[in-house]
VEXVEX-31488 format. One record per residue (C-alpha): residue in one letter; y, x, z. Coordinates in steps of 0.5 Angstrom, whole numbers. Example, Ala and Ser with C-alpha at 12.3 -4.5 7.8 and 13.67 -1.06 7.14 Angstrom:
(A,(-9,25,16))
(S,(-2,27,14))
//
This chain:
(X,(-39,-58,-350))
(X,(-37,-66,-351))
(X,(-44,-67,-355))
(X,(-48,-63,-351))
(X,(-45,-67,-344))
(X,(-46,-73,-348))
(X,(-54,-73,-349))
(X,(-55,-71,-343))
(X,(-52,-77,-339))
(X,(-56,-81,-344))
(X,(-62,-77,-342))
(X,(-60,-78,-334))
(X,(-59,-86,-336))
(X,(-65,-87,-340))
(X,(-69,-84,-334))
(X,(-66,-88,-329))
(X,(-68,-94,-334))
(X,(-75,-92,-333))
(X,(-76,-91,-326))
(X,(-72,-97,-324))
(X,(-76,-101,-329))
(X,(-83,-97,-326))
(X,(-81,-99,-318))
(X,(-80,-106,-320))
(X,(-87,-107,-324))
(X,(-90,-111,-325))
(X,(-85,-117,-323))
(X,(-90,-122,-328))
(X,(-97,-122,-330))
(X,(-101,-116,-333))
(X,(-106,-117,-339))
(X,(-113,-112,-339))
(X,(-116,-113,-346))
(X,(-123,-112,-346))
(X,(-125,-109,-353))
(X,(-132,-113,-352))
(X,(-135,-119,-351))
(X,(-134,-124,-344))
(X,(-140,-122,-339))
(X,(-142,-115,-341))
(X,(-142,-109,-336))
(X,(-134,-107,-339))
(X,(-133,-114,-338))
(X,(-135,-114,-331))
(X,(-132,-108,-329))
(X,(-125,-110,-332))
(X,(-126,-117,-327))
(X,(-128,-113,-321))
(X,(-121,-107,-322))
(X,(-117,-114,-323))
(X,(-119,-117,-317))
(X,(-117,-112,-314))
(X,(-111,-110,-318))
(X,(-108,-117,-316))
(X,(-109,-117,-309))
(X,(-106,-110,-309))
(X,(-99,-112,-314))
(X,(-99,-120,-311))
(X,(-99,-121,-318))
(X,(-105,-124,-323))
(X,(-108,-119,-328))
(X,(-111,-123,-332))
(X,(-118,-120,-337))
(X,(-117,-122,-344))
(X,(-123,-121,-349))
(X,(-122,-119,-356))
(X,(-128,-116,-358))
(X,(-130,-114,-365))
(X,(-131,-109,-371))
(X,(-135,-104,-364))
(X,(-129,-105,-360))
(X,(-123,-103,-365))
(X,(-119,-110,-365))
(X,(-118,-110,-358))
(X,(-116,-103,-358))
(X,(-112,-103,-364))
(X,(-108,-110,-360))
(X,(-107,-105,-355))
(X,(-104,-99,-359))
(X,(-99,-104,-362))
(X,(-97,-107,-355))
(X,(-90,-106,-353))
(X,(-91,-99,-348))
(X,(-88,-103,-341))
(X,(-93,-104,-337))
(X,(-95,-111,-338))
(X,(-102,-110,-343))
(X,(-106,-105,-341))
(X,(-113,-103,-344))
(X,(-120,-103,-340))
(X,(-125,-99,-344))
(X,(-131,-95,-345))
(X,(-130,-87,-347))
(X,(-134,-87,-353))
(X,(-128,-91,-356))
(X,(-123,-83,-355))
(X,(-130,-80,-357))
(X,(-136,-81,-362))
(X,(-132,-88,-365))
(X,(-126,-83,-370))
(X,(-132,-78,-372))
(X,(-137,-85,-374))
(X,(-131,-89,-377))
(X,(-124,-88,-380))
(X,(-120,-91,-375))
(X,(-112,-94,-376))
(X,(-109,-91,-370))
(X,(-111,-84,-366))
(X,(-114,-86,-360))
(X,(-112,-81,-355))
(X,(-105,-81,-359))
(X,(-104,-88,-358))
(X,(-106,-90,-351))
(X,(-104,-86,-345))
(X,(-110,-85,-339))
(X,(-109,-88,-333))
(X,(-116,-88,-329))
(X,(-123,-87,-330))
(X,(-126,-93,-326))
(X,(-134,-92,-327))
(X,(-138,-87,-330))
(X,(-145,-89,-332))
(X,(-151,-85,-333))
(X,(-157,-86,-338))
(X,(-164,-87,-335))
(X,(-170,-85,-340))
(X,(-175,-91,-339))
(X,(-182,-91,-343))
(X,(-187,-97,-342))
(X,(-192,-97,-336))
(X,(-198,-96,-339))
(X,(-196,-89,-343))
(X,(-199,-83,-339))
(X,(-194,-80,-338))
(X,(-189,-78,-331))
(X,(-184,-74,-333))
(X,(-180,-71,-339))
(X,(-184,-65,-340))
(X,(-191,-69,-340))
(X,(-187,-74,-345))
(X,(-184,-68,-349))
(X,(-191,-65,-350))
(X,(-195,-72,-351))
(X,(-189,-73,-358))
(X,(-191,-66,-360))
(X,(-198,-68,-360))
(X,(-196,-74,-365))
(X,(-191,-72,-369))
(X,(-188,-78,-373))
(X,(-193,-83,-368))
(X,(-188,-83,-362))
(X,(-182,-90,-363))
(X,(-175,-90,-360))
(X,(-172,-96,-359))
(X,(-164,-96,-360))
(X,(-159,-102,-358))
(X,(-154,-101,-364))
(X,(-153,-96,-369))
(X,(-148,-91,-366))
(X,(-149,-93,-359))
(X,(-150,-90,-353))
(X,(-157,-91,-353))
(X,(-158,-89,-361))
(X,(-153,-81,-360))
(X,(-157,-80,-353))
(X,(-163,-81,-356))
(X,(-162,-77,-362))
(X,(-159,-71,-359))
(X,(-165,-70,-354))
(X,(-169,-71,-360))
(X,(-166,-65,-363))
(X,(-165,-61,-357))
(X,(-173,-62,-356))
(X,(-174,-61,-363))
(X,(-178,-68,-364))
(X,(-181,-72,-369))
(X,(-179,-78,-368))
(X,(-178,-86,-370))
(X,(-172,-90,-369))
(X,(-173,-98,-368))
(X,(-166,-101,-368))
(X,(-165,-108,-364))
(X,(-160,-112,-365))
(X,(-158,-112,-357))
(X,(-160,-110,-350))
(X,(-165,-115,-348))
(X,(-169,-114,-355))
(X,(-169,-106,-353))
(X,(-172,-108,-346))
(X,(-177,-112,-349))
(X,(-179,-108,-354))
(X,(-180,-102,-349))
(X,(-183,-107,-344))
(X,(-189,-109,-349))
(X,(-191,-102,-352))
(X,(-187,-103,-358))
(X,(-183,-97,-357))
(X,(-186,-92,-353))
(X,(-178,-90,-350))
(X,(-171,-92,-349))
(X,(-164,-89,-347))
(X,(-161,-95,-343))
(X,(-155,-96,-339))
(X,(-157,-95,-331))
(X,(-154,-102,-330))
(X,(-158,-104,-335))
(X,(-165,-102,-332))
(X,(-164,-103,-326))
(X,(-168,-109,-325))
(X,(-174,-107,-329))
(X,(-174,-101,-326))
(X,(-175,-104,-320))
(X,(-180,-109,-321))
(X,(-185,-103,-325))
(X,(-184,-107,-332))
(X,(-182,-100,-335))
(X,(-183,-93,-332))
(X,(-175,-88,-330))
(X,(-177,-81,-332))
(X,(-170,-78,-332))
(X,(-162,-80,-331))
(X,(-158,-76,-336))
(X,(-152,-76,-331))
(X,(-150,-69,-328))
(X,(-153,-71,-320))
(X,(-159,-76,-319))
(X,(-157,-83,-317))
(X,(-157,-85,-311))
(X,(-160,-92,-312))
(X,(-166,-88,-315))
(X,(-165,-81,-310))
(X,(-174,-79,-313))
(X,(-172,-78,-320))
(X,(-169,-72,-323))
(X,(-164,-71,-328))
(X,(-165,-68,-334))
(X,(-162,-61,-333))
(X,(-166,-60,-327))
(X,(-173,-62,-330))
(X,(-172,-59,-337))
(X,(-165,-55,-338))
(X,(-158,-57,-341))
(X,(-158,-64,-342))
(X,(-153,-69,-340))
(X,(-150,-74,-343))
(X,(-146,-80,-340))
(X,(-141,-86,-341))
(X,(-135,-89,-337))
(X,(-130,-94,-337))
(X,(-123,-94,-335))
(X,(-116,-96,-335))
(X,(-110,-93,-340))
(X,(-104,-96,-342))
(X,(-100,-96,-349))
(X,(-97,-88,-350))
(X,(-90,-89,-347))
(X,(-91,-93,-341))
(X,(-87,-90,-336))
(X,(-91,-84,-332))
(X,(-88,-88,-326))
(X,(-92,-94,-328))
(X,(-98,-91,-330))
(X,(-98,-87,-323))
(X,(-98,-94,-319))
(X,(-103,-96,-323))
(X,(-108,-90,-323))
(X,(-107,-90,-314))
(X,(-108,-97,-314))
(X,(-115,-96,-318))
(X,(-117,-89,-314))
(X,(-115,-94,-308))
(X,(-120,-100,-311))
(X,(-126,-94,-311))
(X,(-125,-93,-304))
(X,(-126,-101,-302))
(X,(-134,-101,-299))
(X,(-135,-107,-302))
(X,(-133,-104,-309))
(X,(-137,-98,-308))
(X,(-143,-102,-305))
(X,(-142,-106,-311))
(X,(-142,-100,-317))
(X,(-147,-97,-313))
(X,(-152,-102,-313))
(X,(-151,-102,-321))
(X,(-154,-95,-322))
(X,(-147,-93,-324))
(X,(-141,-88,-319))
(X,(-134,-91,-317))
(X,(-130,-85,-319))
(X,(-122,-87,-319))
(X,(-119,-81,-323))
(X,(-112,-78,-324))
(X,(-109,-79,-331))
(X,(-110,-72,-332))
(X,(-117,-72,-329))
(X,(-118,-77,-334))
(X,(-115,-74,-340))
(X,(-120,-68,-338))
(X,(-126,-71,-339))
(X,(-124,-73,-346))
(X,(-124,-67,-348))
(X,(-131,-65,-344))
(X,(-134,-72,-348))
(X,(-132,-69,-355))
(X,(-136,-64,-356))
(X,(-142,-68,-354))
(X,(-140,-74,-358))
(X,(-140,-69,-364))
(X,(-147,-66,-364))
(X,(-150,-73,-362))
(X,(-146,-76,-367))
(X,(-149,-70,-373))
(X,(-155,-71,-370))
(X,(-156,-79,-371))
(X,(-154,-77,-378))
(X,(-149,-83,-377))
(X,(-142,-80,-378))
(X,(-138,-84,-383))
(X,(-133,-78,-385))
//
């Protein structure tokens, strides 16, 4: 009984401890670490939620870049951090998806780091050149069925979101068709813009501008819903049938943060997603603002698996 009486007032301390410390964060700086390089999409997303999250806190949240290995060093940094709330990790989705099936990973994504927000979600636009003589995916598909072998595909790194989302639908299409690797976005855009590649999956923030001056061609979006920046354009689903494939960034904290903290801090995010100038700015990028609860965001894992895994075996890049 004494035992028994024992464990549970140390249960009831370390759980006061947890609150206590939960209501007084943060009470010091908060390091984000972005696993990618300084003035990308990610980054520039992790800047906007941290100029939010300081004036909310009236403390500094300061980005910090650690890039390499395809976002791995700064997502390990993380799963090793001290889970108090004082380093955090702003990252793409692909990190809890397709990154484990490509590559053996030192740590378990979805074990080691806790959600706490999803803070945008960004759709894939299926761009060609101006001068291919086609206006939309059923006339494309029909126009690569005619040149087996002909038709080239652009992708901005191997087993990136331009490569497995092209690849998928290649499958699902039953294309025959060529990848062209480049070693960056700009080199992607120009293959694409030139007629050197005959297509490109991109990122809408991506795209945006081209699309806008006509120095490439926007067929399709491959989010659930059109966007609002080009409402003319259709989805995927709605020309051609089950196709949807999207990417996103957000918060999570290393596993063990305490759930007081984590609530704190996906309010403060959900709230940030409902600041006009925030959601005018994410709007014009061609992505959505969304503000997500931590288990929203854990279910969206779960849903990206098994779209992650028939990519991944499509583009034949699983390294496992």
């Amino acid at each position: 009984m004494g035992l028994k009486l024992n464990v549970a007032v140390v249960c009831l301390l370390l759980c006061s401890a947890g609150e206590s410390h939960a209501n007084d964060w943060p009470n010091r700086a908060v390091k984000v670490v972005a696993p990618v390089g300084p003035g990308g999409y990610t980054d520039i997303m992790a800047r906007v939620t941290t100029d939010r999250l300081a004036r909310t806190f009236g403390k500094p949240f300061v980005v910090e870049n650690r890039a390499g290995a395809g976002g791995l060093i700064g997502t390990e940094y993380v799963t090793r951090s001290a889970p108090d709330g004082y380093t955090l990790w702003f990252g793409g989705g692909a990190q809890f998806t397709s990154a484990p099936l490509i590559k053996k990973l030192p740590y378990d994504p979805v074990a080691a780091l806790a959600p706490v927000s999803m803070f945008v979600m960004n759709g894939l636009g299926l761009v060609v050149p101006p001068t291919l003589p086609v206006n939309n995916l059923t006339e494309l598909v029909a126009y690569a069925k005619a040149r087996p072998g002909k038709i080239n595909y652009g992708i901005s790194g191997t087993g990136q979101s331009t490569h497995l989302a092209a690849a998928l639908w290649a499958s699902k299409q039953k294309l025959n068709l060529v990848m062209v690797p480049y070693p960056t976005v700009p080199a992607s855009m120009l293959g694409v813009m030139s007629g050197e590649v005959q297509m490109y999956f991109g990122n809408m923030v991506d795209l945006v501008e081209q699309v806008r001056s006509k120095k490439v061609k926007l067929l399709a979006v491959s989010s659930s819903k059109r966007l609002a920046l080009f409402p003319d354009t259709p989805t995927f689903v709605e020309e051609l049938g089950d196709f949807t494939f999207t990417s996103w960034v957000g918060y999570f904290a290393p596993t063990g943060t305490p759930a007081g903290i984590i609530d704190k801090l996906s309010k403060a995010v959900s709230d940030a997603c409902r600041d006009k100038e925030v959601v005018d700015l994410i709007t014009g990028m061609g992505a959505e603002c969304i503000g997500s609860s931590p288990a929203d965001l854990a279910a969206a894992i779960q849903a990206d698996l098994p779209i992650a895994k028939a990519a991944v075996d499509a583009a034949g890049v699983s390294g496992k």
